[in-house]
C-alpha positions in Angstrom: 0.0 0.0 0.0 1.1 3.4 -0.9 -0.2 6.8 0.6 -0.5 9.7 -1.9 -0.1 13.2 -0.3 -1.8 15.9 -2.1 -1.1 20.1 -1.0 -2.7 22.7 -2.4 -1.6 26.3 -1.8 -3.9 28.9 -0.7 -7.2 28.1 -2.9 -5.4 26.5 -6.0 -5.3 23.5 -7.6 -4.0 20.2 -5.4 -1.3 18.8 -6.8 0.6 15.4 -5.8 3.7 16.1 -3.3 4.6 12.6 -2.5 3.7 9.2 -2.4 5.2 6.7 0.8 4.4 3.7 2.2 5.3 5.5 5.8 2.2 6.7 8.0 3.8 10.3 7.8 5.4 12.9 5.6 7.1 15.9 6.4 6.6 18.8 4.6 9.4 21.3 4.4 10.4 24.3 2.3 7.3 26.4 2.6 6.5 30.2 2.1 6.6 31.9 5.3 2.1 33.5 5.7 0.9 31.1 3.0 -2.1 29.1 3.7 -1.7 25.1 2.6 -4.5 22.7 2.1 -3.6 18.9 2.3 -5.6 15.8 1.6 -4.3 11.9 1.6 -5.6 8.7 -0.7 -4.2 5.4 -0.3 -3.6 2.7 -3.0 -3.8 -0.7 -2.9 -1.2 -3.3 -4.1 -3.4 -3.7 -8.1 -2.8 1.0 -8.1 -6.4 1.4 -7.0 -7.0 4.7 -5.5 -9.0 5.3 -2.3 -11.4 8.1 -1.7 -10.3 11.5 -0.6 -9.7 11.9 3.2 -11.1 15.2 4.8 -8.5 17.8 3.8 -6.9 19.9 6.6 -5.4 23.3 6.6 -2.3 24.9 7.7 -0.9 28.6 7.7 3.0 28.9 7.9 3.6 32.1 10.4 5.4 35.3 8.7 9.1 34.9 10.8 9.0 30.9 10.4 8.0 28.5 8.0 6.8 25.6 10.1 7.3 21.9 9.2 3.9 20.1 8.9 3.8 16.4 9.2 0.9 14.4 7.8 0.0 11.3 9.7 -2.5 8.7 7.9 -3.6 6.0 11.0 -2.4 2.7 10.4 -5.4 0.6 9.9 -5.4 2.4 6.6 -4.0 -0.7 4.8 -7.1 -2.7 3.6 -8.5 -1.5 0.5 -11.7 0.0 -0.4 -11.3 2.3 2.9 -11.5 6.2 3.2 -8.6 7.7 4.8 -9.6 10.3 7.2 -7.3 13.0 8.6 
């Protein structure tokens, strides 16, 4: 099984930022007062894409751009489930 992070910044387009087979990713390198939208799907071993989990939201303060780690729970593995964040 694979997990699929997607990020959208501020009210653009969600684009794929990384794909693991970890139960976290850690997002670094972002723009210091920008607003990012993330969202997680999971695949099963045939490439068959779950459902969307509930995105979640994050604003990076002005003086620091904070690291945000995604964490998908681990019962995520059997297919045909929703990941929910």
């Amino acid at each position: 099984m694979r997990i699929l992070v997607y990020r959208a910044t501020g009210t653009g387009t969600p684009a794929l930022v990384a794909s693991t087979t970890g139960t976290s990713y850690t997002d670094t390198g972002l723009t210091p007062t920008t607003s990012y939208t993330y969202y997680v799907t999971a695949t099963d071993t045939d490439g068959n894409e779950s459902g969307a989990s509930t995105s979640v939201t994050a604003t990076t303060t002005a003086n620091n751009v904070e690291v945000v780690t995604v964490t998908v729970p681990s019962y995520t593995h059997q297919p045909g489930l929703t990941v929910y964040l």
